[in-house]
Backbone atoms as SQL, in Angstrom:
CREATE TABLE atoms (id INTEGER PRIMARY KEY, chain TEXT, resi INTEGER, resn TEXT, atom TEXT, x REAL, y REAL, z REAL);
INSERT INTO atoms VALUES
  (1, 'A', 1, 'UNK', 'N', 17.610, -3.884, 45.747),
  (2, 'A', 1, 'UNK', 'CA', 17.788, -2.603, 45.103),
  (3, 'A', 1, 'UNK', 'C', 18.943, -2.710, 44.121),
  (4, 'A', 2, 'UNK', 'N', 19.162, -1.884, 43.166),
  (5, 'A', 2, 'UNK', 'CA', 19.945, -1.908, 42.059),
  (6, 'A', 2, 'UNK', 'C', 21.290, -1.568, 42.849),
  (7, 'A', 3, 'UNK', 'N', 22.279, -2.100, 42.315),
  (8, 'A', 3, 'UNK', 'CA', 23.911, -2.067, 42.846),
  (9, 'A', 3, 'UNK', 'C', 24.327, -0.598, 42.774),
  (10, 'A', 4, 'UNK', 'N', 23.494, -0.023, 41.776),
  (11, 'A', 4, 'UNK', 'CA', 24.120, 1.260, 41.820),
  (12, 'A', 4, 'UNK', 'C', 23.624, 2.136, 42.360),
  (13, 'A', 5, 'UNK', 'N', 22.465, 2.099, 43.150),
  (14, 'A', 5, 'UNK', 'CA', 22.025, 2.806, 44.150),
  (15, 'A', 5, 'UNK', 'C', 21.802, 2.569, 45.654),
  (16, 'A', 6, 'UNK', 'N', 22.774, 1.530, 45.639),
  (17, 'A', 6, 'UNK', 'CA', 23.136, 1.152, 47.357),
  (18, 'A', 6, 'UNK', 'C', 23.882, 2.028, 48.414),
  (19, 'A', 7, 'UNK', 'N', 23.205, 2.161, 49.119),
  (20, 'A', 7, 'UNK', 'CA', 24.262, 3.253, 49.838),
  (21, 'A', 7, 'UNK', 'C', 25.685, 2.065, 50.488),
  (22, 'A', 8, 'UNK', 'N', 26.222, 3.032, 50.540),
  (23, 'A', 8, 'UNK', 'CA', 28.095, 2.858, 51.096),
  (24, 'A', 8, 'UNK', 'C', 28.074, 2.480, 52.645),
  (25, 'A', 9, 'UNK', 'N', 28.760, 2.164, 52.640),
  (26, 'A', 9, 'UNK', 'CA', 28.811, 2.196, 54.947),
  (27, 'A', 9, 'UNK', 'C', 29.002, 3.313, 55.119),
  (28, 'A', 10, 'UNK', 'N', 28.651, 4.161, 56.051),
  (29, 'A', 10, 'UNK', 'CA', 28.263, 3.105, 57.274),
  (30, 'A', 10, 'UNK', 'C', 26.690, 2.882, 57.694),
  (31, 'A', 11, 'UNK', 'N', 25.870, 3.220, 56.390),
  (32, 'A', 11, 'UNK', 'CA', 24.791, 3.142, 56.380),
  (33, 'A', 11, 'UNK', 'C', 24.193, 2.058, 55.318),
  (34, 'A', 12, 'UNK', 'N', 24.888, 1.076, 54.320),
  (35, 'A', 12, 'UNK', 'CA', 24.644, 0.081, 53.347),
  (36, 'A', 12, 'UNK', 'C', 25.860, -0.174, 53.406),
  (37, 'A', 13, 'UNK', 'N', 25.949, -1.611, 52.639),
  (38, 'A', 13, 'UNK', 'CA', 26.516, -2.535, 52.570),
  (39, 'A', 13, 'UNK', 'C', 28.105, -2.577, 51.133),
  (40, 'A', 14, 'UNK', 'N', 27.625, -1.542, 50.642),
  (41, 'A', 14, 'UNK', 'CA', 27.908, -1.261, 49.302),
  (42, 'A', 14, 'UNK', 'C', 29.224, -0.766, 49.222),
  (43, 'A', 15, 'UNK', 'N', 30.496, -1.800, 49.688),
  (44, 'A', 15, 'UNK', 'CA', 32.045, -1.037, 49.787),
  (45, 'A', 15, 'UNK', 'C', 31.935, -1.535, 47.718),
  (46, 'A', 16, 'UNK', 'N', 33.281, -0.556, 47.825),
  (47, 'A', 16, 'UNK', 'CA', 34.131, -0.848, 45.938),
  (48, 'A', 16, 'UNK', 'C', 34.255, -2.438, 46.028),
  (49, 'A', 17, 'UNK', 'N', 34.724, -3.715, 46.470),
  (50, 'A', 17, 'UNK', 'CA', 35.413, -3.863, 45.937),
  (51, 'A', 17, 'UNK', 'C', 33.924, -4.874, 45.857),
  (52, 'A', 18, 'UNK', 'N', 32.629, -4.854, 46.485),
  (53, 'A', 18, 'UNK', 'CA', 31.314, -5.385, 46.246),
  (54, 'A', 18, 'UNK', 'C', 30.979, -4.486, 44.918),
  (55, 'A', 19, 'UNK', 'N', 30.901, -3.476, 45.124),
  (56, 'A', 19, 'UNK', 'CA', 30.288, -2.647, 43.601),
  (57, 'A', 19, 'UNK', 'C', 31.024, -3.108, 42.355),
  (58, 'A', 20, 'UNK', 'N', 32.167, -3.764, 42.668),
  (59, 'A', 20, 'UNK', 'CA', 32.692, -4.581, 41.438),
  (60, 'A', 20, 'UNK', 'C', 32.382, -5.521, 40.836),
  (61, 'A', 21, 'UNK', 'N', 32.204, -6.521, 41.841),
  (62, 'A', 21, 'UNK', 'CA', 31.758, -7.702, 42.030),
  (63, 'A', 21, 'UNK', 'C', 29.837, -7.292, 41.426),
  (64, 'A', 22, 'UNK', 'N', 29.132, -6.624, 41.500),
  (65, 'A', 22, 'UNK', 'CA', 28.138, -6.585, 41.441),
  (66, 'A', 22, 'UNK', 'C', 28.116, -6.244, 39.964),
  (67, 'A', 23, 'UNK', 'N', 28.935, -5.252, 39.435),
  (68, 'A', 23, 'UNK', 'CA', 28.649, -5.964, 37.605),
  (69, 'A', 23, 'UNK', 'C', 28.811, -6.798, 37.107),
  (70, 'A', 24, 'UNK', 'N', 29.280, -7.702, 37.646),
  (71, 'A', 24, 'UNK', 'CA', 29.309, -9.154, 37.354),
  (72, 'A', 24, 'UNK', 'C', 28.292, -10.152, 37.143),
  (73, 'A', 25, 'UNK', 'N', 27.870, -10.004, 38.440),
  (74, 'A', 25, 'UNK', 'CA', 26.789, -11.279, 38.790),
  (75, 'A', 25, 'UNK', 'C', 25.578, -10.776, 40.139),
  (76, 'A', 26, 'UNK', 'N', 24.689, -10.896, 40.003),
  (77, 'A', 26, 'UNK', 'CA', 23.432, -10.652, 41.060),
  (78, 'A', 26, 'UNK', 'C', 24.430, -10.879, 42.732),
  (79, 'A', 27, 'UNK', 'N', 24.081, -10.300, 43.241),
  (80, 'A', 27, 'UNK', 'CA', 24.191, -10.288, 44.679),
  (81, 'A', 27, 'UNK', 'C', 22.900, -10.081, 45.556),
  (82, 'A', 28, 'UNK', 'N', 23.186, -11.411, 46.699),
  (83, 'A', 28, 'UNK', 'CA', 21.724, -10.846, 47.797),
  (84, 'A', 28, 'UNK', 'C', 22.729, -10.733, 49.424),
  (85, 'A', 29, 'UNK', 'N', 21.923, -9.500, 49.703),
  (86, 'A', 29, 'UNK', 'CA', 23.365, -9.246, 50.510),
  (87, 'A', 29, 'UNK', 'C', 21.868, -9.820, 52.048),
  (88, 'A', 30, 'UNK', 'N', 21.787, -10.599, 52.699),
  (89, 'A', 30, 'UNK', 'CA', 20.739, -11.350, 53.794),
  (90, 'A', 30, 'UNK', 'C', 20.798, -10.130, 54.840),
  (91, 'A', 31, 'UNK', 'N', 19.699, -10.215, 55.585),
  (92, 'A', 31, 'UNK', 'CA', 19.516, -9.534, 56.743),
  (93, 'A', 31, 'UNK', 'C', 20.721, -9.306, 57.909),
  (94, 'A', 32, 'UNK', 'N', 21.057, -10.724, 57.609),
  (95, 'A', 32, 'UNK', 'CA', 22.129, -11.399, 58.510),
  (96, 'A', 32, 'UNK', 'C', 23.584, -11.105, 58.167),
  (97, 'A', 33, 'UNK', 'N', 23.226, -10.270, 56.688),
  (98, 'A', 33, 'UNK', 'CA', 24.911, -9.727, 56.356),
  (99, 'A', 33, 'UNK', 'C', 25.811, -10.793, 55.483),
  (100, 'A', 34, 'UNK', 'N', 25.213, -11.463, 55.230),
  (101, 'A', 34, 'UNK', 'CA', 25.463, -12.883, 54.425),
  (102, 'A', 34, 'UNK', 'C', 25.340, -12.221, 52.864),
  (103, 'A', 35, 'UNK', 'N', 26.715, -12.199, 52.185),
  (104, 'A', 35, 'UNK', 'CA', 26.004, -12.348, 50.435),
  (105, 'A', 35, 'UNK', 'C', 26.435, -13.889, 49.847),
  (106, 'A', 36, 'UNK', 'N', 25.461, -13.365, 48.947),
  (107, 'A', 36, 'UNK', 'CA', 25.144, -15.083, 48.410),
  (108, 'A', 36, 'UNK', 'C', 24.646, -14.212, 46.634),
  (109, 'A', 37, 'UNK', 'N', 25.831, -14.746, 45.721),
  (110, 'A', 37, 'UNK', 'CA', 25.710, -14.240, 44.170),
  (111, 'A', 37, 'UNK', 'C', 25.535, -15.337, 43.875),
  (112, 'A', 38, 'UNK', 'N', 25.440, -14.777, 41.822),
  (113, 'A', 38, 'UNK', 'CA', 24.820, -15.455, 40.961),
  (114, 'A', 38, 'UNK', 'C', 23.889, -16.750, 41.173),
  (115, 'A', 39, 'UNK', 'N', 24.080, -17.541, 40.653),
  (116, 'A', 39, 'UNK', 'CA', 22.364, -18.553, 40.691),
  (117, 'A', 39, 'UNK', 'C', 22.306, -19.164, 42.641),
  (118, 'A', 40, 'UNK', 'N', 23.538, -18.702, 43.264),
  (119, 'A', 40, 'UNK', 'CA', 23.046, -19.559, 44.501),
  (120, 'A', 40, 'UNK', 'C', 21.725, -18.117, 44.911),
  (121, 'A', 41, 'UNK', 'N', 21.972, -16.810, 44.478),
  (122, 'A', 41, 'UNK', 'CA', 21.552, -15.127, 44.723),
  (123, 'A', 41, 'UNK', 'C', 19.993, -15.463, 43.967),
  (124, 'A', 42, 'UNK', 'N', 20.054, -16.499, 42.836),
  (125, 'A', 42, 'UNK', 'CA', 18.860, -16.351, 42.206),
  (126, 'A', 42, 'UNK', 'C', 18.193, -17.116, 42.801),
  (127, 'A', 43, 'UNK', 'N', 18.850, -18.488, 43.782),
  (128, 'A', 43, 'UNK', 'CA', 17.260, -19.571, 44.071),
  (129, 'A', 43, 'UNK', 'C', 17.216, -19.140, 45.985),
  (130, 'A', 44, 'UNK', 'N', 17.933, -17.801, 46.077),
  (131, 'A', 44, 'UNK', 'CA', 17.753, -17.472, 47.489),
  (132, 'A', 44, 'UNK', 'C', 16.428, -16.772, 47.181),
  (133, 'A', 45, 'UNK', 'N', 16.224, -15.462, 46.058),
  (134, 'A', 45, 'UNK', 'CA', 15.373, -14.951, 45.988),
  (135, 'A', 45, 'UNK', 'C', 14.532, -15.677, 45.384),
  (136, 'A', 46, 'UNK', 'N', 14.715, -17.356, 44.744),
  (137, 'A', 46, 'UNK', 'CA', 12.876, -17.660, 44.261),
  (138, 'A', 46, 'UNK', 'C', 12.596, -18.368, 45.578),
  (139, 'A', 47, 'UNK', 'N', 13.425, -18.580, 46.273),
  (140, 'A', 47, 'UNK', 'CA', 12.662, -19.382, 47.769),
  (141, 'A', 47, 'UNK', 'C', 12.037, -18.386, 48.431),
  (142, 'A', 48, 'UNK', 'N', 11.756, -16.725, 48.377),
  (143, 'A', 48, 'UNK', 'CA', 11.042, -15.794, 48.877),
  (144, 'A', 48, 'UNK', 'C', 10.165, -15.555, 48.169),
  (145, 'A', 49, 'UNK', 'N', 9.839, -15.809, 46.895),
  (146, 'A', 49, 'UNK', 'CA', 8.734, -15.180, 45.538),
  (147, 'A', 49, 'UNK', 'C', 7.988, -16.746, 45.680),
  (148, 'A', 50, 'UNK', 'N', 8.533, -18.076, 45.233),
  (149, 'A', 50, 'UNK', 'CA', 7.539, -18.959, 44.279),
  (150, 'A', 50, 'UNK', 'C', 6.792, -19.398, 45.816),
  (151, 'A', 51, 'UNK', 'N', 5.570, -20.128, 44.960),
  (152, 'A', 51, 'UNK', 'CA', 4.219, -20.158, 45.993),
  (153, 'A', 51, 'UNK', 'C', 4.885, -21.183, 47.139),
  (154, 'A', 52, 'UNK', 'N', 4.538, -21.302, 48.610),
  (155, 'A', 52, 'UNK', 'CA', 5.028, -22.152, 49.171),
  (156, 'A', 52, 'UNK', 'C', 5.359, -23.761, 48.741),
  (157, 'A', 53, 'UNK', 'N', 4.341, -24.867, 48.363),
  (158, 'A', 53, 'UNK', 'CA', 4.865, -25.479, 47.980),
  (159, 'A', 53, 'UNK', 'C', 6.187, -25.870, 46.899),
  (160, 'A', 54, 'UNK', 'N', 6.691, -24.882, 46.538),
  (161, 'A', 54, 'UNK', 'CA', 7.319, -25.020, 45.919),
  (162, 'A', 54, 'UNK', 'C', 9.082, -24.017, 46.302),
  (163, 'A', 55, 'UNK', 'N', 8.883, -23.624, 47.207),
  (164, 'A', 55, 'UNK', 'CA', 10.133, -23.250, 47.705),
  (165, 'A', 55, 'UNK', 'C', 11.141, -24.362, 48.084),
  (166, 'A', 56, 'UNK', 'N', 10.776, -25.235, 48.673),
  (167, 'A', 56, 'UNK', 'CA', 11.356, -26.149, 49.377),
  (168, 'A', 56, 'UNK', 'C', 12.818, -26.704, 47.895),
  (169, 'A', 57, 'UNK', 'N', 12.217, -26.628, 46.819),
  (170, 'A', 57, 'UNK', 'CA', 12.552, -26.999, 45.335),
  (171, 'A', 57, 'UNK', 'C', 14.051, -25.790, 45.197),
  (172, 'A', 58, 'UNK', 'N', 13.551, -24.788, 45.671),
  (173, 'A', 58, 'UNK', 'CA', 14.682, -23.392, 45.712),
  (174, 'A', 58, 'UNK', 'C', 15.799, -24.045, 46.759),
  (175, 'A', 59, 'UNK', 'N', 15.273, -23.885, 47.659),
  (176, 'A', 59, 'UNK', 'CA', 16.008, -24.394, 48.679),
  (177, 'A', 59, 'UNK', 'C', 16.675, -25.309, 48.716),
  (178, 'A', 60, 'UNK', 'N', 16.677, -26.335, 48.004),
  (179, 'A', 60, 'UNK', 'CA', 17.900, -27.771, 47.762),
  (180, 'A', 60, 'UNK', 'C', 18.574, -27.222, 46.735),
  (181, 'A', 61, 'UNK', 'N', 17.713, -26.733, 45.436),
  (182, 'A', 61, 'UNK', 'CA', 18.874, -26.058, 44.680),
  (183, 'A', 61, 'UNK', 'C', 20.321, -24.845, 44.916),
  (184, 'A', 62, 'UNK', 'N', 20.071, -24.923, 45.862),
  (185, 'A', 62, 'UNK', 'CA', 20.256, -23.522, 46.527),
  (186, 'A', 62, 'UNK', 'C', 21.812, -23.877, 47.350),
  (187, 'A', 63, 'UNK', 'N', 21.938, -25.175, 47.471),
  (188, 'A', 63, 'UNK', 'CA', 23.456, -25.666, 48.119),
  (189, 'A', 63, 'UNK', 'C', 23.972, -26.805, 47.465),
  (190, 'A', 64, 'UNK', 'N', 25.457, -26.962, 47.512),
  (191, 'A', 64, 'UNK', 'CA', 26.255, -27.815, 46.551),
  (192, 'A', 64, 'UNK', 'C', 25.538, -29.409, 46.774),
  (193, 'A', 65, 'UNK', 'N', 25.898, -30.134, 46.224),
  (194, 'A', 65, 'UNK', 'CA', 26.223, -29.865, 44.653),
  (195, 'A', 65, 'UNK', 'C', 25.388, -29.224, 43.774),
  (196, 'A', 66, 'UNK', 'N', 24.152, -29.439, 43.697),
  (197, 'A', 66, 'UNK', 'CA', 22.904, -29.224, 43.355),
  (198, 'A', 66, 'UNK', 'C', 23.450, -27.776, 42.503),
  (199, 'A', 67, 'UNK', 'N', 23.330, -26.871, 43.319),
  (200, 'A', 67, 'UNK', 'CA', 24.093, -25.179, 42.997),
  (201, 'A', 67, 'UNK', 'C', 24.885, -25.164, 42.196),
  (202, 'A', 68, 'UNK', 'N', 25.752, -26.441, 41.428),
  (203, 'A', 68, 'UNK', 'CA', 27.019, -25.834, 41.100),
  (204, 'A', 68, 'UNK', 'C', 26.399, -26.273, 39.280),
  (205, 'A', 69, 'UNK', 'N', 25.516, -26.869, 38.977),
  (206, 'A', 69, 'UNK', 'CA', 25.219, -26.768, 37.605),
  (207, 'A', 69, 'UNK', 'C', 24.029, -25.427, 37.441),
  (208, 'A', 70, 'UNK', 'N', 23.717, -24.914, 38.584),
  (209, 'A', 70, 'UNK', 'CA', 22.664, -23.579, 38.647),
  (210, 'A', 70, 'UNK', 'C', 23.874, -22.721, 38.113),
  (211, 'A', 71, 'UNK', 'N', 24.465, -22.245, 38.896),
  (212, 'A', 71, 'UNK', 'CA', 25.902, -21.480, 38.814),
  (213, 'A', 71, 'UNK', 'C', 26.247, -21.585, 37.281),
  (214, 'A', 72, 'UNK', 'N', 26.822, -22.557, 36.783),
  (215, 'A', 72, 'UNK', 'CA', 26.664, -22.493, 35.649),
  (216, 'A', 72, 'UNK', 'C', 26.160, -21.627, 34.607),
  (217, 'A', 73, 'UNK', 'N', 24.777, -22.138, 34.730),
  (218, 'A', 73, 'UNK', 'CA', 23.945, -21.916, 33.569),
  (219, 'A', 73, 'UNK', 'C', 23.816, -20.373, 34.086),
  (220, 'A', 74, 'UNK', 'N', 23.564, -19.883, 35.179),
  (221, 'A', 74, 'UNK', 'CA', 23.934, -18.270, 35.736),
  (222, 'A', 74, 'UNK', 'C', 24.891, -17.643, 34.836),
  (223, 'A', 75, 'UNK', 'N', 26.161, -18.413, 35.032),
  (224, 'A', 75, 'UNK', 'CA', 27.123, -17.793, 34.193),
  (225, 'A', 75, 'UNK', 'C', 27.292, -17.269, 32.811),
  (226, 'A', 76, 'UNK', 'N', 26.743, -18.328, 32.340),
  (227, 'A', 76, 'UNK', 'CA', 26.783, -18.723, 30.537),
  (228, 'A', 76, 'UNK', 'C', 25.800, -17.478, 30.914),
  (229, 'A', 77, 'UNK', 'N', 24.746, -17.277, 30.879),
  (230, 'A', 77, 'UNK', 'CA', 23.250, -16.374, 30.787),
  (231, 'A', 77, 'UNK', 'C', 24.023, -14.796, 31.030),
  (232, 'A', 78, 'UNK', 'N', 24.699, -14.914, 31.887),
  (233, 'A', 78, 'UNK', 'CA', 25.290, -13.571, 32.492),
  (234, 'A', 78, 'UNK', 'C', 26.215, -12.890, 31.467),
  (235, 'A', 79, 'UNK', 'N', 27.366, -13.985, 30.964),
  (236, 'A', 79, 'UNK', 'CA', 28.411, -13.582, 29.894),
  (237, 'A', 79, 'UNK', 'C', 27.476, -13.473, 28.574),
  (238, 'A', 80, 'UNK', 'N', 26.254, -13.700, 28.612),
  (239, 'A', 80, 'UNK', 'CA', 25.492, -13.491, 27.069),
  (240, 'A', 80, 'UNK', 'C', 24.154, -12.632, 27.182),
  (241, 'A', 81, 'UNK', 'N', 24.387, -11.802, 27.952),
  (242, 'A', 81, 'UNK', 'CA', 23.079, -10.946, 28.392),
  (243, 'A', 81, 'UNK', 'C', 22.539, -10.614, 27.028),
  (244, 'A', 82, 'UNK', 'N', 22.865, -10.091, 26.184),
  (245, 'A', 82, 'UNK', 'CA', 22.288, -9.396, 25.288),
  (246, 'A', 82, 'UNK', 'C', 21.544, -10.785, 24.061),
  (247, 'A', 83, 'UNK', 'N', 22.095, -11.819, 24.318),
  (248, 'A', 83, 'UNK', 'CA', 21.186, -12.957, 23.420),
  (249, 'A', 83, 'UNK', 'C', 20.279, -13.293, 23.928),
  (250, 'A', 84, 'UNK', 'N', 20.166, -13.278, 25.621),
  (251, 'A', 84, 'UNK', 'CA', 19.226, -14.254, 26.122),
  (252, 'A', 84, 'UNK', 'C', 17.960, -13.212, 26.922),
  (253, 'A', 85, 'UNK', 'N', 18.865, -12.202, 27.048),
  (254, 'A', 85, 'UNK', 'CA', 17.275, -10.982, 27.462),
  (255, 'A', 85, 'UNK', 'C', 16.070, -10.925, 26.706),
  (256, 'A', 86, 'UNK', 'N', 16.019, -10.902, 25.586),
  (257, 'A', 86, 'UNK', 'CA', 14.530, -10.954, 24.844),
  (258, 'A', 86, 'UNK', 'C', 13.780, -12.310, 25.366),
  (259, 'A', 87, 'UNK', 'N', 14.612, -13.546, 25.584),
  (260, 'A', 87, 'UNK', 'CA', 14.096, -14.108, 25.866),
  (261, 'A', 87, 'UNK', 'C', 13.449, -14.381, 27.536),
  (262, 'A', 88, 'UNK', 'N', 14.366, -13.598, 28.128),
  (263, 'A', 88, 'UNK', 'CA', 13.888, -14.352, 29.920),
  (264, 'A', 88, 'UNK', 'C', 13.185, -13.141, 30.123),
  (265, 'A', 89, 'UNK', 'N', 13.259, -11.116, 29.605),
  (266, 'A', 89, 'UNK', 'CA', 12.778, -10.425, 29.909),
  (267, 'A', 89, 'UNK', 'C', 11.910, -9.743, 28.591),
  (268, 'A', 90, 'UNK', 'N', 11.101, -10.646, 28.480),
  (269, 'A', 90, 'UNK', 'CA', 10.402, -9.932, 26.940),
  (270, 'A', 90, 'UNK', 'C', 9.595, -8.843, 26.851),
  (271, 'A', 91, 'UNK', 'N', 9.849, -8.102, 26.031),
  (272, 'A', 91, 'UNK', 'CA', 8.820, -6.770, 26.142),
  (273, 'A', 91, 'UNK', 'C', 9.962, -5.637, 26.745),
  (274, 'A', 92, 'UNK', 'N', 11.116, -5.895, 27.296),
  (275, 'A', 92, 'UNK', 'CA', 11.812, -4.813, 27.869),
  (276, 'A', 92, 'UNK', 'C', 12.888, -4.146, 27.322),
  (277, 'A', 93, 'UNK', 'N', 12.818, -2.867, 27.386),
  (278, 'A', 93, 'UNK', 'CA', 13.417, -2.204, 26.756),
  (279, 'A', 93, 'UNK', 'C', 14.835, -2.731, 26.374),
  (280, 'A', 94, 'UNK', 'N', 15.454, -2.573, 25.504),
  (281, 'A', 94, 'UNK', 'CA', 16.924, -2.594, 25.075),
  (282, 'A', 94, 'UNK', 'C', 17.929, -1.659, 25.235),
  (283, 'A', 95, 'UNK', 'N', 17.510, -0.356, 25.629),
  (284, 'A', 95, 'UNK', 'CA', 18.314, 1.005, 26.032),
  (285, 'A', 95, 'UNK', 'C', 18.263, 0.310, 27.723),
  (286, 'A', 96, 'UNK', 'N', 19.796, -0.143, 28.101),
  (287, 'A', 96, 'UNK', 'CA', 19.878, 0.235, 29.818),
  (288, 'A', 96, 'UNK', 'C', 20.364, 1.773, 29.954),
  (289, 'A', 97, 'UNK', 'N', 20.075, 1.830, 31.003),
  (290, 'A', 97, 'UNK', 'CA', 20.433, 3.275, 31.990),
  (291, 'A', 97, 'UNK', 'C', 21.366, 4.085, 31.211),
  (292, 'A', 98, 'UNK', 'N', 22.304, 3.224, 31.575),
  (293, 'A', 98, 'UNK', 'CA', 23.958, 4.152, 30.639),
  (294, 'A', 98, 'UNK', 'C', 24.358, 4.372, 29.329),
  (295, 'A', 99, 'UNK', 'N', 22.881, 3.388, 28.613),
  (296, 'A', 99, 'UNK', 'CA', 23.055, 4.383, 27.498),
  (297, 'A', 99, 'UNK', 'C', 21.673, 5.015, 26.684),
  (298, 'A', 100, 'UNK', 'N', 21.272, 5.732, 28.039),
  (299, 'A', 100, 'UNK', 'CA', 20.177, 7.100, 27.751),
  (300, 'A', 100, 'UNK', 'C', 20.368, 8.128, 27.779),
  (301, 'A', 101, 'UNK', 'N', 20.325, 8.979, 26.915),
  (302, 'A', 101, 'UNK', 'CA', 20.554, 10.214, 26.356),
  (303, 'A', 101, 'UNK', 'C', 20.962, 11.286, 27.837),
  (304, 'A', 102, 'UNK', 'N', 21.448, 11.981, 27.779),
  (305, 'A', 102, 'UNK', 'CA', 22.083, 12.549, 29.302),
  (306, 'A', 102, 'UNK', 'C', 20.618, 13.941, 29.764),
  (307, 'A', 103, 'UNK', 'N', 19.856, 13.968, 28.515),
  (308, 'A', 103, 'UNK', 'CA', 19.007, 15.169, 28.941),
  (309, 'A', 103, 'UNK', 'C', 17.517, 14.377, 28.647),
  (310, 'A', 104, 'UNK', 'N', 17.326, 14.052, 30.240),
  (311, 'A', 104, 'UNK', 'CA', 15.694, 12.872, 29.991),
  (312, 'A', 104, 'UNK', 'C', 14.142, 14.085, 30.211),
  (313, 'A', 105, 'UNK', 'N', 15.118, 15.101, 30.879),
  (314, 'A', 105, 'UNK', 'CA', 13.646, 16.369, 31.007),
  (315, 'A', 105, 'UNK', 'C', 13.051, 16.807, 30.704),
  (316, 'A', 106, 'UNK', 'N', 13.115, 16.635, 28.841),
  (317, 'A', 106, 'UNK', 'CA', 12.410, 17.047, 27.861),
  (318, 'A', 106, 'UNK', 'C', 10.788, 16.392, 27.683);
């Protein structure tokens, strides 16, 4: 779910100094209470999406060293959102949330 609609404790996971941390970089917060950000957050969630044979591929990427040139390229992608979105999310809008007009009821 989006960072900004996580509930708070004592019912979600969602204290300040995580909601900070979460404009930053992706967070997967595990069943188990475990978070795990940026690209280690991205090959946790493709080891749940890509077809089985191919998780196993998530999953090595997914711990050092391996992780730490993922991380990386996470980073660079993250500090340049606005160059590299057309490309990884094409077709999607360019207005985010916060900057849509305050009266959507019309």
């Amino acid at each position: 779910m989006p960072y900004q609609t996580a509930p708070s404790p004592p019912t979600g996971p969602m204290t300040p100094r995580l909601r900070r941390a979460c404009e930053k970089a992706a967070h997967v917060v595990t069943t188990r209470g475990k978070i795990v950000r940026g690209g280690q957050a991205a090959m946790f969630l493709l080891e749940r999406v890509w077809p089985r044979p191919w998780r196993f591929v998530a999953r090595l990427f997914a711990r050092p060293p391996l992780v730490w040139p993922i991380n990386l390229g996470y980073e660079i992608v993250a500090r340049h959102r606005s160059f590299f979105a057309p490309f990884i999310l094409p077709g999607e809008p360019e207005d985010r949330p916060e900057n849509l007009p305050e009266d959507l009821d019309e």
